[in-house]
C-alpha positions as a Markdown table, in Angstrom:
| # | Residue | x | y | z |
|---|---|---|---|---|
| 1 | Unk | 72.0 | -114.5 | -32.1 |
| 2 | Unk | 74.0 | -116.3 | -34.6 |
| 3 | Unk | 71.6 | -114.6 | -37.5 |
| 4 | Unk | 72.0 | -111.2 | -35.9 |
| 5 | Unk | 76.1 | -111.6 | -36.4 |
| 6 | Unk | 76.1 | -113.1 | -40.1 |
| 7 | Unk | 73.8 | -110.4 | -40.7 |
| 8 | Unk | 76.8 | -107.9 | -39.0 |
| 9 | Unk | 79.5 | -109.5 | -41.1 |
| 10 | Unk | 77.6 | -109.2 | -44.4 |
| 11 | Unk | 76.9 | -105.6 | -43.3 |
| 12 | Unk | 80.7 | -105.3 | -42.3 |
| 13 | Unk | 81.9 | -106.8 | -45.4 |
| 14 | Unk | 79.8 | -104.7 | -47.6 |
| 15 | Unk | 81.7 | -101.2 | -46.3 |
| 16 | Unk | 84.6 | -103.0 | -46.7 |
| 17 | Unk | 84.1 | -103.7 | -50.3 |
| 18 | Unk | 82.6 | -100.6 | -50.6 |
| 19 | Unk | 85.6 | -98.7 | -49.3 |
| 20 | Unk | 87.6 | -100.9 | -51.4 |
| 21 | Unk | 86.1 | -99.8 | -54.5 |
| 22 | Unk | 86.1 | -96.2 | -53.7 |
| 23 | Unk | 90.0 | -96.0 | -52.5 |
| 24 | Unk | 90.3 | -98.2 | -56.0 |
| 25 | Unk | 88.8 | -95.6 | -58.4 |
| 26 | Unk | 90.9 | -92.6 | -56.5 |
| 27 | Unk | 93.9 | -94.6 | -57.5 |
| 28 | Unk | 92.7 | -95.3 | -61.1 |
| 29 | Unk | 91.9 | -91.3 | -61.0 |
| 30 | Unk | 95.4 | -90.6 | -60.0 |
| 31 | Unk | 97.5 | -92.7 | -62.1 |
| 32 | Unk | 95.7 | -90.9 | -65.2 |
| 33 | Unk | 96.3 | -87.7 | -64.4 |
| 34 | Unk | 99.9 | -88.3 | -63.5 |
| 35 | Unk | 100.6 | -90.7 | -66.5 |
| 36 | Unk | 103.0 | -88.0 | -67.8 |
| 37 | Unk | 106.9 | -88.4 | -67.5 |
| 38 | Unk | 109.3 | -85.0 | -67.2 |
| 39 | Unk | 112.6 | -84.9 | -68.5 |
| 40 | Unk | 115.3 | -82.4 | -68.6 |
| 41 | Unk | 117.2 | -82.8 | -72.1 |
| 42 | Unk | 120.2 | -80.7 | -72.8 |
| 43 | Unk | 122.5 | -79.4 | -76.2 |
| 44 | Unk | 124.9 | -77.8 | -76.9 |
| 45 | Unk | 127.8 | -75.9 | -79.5 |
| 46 | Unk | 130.6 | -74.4 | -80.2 |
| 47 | Unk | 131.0 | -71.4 | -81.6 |
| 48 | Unk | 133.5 | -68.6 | -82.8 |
| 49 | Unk | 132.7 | -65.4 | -82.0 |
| 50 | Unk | 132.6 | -63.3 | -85.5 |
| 51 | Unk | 132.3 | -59.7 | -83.9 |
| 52 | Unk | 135.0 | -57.8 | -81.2 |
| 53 | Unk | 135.4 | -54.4 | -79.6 |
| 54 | Unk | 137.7 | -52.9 | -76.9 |
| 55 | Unk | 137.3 | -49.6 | -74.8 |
| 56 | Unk | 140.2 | -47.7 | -73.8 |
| 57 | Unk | 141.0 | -44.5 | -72.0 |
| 58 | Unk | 144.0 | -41.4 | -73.8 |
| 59 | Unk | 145.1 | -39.8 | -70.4 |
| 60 | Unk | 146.8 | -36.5 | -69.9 |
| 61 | Unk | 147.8 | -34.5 | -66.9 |
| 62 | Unk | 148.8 | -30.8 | -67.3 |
| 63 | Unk | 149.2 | -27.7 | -65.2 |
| 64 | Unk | 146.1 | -25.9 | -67.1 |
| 65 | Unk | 143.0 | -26.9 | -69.7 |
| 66 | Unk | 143.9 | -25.5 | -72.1 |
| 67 | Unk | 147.1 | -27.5 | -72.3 |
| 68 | Unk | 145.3 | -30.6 | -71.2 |
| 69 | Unk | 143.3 | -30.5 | -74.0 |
| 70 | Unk | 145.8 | -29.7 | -76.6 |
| 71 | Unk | 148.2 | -33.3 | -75.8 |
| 72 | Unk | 145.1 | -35.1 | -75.7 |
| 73 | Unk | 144.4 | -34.1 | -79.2 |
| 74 | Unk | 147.7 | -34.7 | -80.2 |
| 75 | Unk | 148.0 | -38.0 | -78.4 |
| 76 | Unk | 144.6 | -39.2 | -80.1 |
| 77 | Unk | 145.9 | -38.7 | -84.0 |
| 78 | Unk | 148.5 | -40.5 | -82.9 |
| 79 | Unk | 146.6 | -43.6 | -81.6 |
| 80 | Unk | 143.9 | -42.8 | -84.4 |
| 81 | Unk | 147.2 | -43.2 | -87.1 |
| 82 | Unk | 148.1 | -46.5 | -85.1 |
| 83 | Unk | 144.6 | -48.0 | -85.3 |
| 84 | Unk | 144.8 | -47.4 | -88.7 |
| 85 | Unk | 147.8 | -49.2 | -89.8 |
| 86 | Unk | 146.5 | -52.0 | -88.1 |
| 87 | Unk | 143.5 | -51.9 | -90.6 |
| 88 | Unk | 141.0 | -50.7 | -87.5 |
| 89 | Unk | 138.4 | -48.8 | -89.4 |
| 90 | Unk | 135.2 | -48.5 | -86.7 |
| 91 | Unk | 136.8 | -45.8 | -84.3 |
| 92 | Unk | 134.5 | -43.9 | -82.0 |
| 93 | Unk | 135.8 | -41.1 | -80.2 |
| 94 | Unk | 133.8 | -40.3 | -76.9 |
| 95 | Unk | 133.0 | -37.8 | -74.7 |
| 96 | Unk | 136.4 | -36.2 | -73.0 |
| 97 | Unk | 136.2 | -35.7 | -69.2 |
| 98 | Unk | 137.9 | -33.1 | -68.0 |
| 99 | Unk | 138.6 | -32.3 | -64.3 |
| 100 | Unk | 140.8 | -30.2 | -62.0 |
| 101 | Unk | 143.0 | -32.0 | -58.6 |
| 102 | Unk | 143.9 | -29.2 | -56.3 |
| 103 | Unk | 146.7 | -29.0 | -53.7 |
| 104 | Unk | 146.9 | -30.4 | -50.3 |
| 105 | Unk | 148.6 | -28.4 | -47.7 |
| 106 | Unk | 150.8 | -29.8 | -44.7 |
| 107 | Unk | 147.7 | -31.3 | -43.1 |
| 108 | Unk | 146.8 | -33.1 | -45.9 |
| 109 | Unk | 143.9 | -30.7 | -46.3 |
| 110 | Unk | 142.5 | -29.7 | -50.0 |
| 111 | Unk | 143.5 | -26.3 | -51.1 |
| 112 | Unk | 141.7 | -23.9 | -53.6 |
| 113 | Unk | 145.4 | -23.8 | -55.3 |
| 114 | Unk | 144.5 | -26.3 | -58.9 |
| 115 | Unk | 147.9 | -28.5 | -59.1 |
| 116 | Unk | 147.4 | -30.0 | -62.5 |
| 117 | Unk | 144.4 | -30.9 | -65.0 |
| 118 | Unk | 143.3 | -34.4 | -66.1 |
| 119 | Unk | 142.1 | -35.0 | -69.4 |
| 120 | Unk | 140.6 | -38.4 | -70.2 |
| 121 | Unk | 139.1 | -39.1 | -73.6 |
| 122 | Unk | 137.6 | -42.5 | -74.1 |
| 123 | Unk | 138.0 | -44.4 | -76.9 |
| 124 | Unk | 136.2 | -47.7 | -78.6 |
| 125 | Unk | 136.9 | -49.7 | -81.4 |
| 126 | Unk | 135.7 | -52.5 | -83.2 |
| 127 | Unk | 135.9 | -55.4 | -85.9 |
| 128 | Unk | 134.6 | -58.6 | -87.4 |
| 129 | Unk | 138.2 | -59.6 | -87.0 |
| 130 | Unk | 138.6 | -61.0 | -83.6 |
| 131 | Unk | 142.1 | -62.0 | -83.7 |
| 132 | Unk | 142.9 | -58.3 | -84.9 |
| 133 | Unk | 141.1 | -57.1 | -81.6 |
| 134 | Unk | 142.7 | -59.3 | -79.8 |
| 135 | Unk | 146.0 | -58.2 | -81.1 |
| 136 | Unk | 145.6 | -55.1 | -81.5 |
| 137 | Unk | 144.1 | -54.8 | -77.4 |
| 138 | Unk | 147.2 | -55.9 | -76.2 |
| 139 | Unk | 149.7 | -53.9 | -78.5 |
| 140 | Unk | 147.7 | -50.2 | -78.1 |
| 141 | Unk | 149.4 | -50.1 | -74.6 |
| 142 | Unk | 152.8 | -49.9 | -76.7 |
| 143 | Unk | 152.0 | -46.2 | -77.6 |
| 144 | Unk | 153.7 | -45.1 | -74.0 |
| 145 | Unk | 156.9 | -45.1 | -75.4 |
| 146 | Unk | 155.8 | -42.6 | -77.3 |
| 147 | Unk | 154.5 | -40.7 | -74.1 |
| 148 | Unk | 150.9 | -41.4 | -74.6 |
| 149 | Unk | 149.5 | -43.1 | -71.2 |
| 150 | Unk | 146.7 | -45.6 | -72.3 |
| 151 | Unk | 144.3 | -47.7 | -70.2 |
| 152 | Unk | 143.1 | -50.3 | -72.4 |
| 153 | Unk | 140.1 | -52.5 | -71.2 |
| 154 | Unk | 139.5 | -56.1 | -71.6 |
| 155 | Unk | 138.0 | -56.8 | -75.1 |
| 156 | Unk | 135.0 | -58.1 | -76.0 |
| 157 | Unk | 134.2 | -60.9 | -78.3 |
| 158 | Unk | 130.4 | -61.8 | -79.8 |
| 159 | Unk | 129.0 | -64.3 | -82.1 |
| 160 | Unk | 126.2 | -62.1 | -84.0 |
| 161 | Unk | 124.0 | -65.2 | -85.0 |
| 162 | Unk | 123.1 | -66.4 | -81.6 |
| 163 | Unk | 119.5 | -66.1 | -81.7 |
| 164 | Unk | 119.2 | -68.8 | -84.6 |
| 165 | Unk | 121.6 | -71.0 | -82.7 |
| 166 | Unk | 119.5 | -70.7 | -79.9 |
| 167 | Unk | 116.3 | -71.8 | -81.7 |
| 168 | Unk | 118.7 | -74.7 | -83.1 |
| 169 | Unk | 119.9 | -75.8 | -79.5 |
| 170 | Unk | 116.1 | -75.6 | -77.9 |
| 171 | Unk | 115.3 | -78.2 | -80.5 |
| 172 | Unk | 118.2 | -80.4 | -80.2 |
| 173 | Unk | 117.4 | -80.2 | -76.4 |
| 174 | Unk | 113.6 | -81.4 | -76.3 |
| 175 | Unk | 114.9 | -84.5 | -78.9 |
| 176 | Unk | 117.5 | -84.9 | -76.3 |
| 177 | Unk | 114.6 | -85.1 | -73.2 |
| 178 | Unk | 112.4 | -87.2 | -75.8 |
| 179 | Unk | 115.2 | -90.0 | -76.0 |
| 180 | Unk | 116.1 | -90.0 | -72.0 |
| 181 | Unk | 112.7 | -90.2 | -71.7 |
| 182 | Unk | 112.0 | -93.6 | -74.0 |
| 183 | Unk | 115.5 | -94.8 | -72.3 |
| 184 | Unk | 113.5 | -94.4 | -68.3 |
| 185 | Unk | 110.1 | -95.7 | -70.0 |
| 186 | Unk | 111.7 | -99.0 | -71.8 |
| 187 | Unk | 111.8 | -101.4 | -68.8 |
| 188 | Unk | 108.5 | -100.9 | -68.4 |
| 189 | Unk | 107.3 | -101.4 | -71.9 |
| 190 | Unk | 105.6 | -98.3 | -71.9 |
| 191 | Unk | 106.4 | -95.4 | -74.5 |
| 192 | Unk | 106.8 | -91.8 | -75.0 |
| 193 | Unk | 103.7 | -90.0 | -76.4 |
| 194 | Unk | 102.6 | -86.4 | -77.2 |
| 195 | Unk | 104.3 | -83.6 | -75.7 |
| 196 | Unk | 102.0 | -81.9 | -73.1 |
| 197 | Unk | 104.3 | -78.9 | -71.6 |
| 198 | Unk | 108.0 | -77.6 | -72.3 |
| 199 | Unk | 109.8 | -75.1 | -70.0 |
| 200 | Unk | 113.0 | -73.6 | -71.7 |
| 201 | Unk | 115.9 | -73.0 | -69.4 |
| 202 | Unk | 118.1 | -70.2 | -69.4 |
| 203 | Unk | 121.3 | -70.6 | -71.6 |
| 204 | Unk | 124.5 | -70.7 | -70.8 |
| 205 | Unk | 127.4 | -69.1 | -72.9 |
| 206 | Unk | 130.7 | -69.8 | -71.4 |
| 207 | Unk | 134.3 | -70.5 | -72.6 |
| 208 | Unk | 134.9 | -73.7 | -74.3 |
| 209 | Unk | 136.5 | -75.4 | -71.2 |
| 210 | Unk | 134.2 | -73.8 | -68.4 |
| 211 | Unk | 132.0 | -75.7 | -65.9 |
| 212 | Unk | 130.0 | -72.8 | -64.7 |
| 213 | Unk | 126.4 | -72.7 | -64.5 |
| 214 | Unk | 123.8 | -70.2 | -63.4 |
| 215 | Unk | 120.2 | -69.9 | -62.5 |
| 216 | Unk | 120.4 | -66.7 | -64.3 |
| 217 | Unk | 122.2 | -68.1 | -67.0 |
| 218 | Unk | 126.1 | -66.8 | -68.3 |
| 219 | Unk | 126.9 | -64.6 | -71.0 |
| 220 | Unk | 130.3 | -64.7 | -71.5 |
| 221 | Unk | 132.3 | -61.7 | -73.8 |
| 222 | Unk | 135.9 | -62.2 | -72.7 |
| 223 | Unk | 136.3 | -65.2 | -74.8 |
| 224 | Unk | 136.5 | -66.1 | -78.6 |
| 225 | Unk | 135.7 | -69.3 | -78.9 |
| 226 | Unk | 132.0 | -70.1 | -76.9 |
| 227 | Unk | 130.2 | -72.8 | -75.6 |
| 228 | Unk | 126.6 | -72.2 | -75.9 |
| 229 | Unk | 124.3 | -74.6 | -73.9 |
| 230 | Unk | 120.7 | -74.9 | -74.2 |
| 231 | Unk | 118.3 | -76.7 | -71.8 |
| 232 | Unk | 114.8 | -77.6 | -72.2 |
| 233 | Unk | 112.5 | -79.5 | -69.3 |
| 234 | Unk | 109.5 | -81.3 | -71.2 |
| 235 | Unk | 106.6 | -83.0 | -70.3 |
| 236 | Unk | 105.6 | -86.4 | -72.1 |
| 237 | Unk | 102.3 | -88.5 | -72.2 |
| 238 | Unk | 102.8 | -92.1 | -71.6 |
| 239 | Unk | 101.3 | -93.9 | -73.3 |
């Protein structure tokens, strides 16, 4: 009897040992295929914008076309003589829209009768000079003392080598990850090897002193001066 249970616990102690051993090499099998470390790393600059442009809209109201179109012409070598003398050479003169608003009668129904014409023609300008579009976007809406109604949009400002500071900031951001990376791995005496995988995030251009993040990324225009962010997730090897 007392043979028949050593030989059960040697029996019992072999699948344990067994088991042991197999449980031991998943382990081994899994620490090797996760001894990687992923870090997000970040960088970023400030830029000036070098390029700007603003949209804006001549409008004139007159009892018929043809008188519609003949201010509008007049107003626009006016404000093509004001751009001018504020040394704004790139002027593009768009495509007029033209269109007739017809009488209402006492029940506030519309009428075949035409009341007046409008006449927009939109207008865009631009420059490598952003403060001049910048001052010049704010002082165009002067011209209505002269009778010409102007709606001025806001201006738009853009920094025209932004892909090569993009390829800058991508690099700055993976030496960023590389160094958070050896400051998590020091404590355990381990170090940062080969990169195995990097995953570029979107970038983010906002105004200097803006917060704002997006999973789609920003691009701001409305500001001069930029903030262009750059984020890169990377994968290490330990080793």
């Amino acid at each position: 009897m007392l043979e028949k249970i050593e030989k059960l616990q040697i029996v019992s102690l072999g699948i344990l040992i067994g088991l042991a051993l197999v449980v031991s090499t998943k382990m081994a099998a899994s620490t090797i295929q996760k001894n990687e470390i992923s870090v997000t790393g970040s960088a970023f600059e400030i830029v000036k914008s070098d390029k700007g442009s603003f949209n804006f809209d001549i409008e004139v109201k007159k009892p018929t076309r043809q008188e519609a179109y003949k201010t509008a012409q007049e107003n626009l070598k006016v404000v093509k003589q004001f751009l001018k003398d504020k040394k704004i050479e790139k002027i593009e003169v768009k495509t007029p829209n033209a269109y007739a608003v017809y009488k209402n009668d006492s029940r506030g129904y519309s009428t075949n009768e035409v009341d007046h014409y409008n006449y927009t023609q939109p207008v865009s300008v631009s420059a490598d000079n952003v403060e001049l579009i910048k001052e010049v976007s704010a002082d165009i809406a002067g011209l209505i003392n002269q009778g010409i109604v102007i709606n001025v949009y806001t201006p738009s400002y853009d920094y025209s080598k932004l892909p090569d500071l993009k390829v800058t900031l991508l690099e700055k951001a993976s030496n960023d990850a590389r160094k958070r990376a050896e400051s998590m791995l020091k404590p355990s005496h381990n170090h940062v090897g080969k990169i195995s995988a990097v995953r570029m995030g979107v970038y983010q251009i906002t105004p200097v002193d803006s917060t704002d993040v997006s999973d789609m990324g920003i691009n701001d225009a409305s500001s001069i001066d930029k903030k262009v962010t750059a984020v890169a997730n990377v994968t290490f090897r330990i080793k």
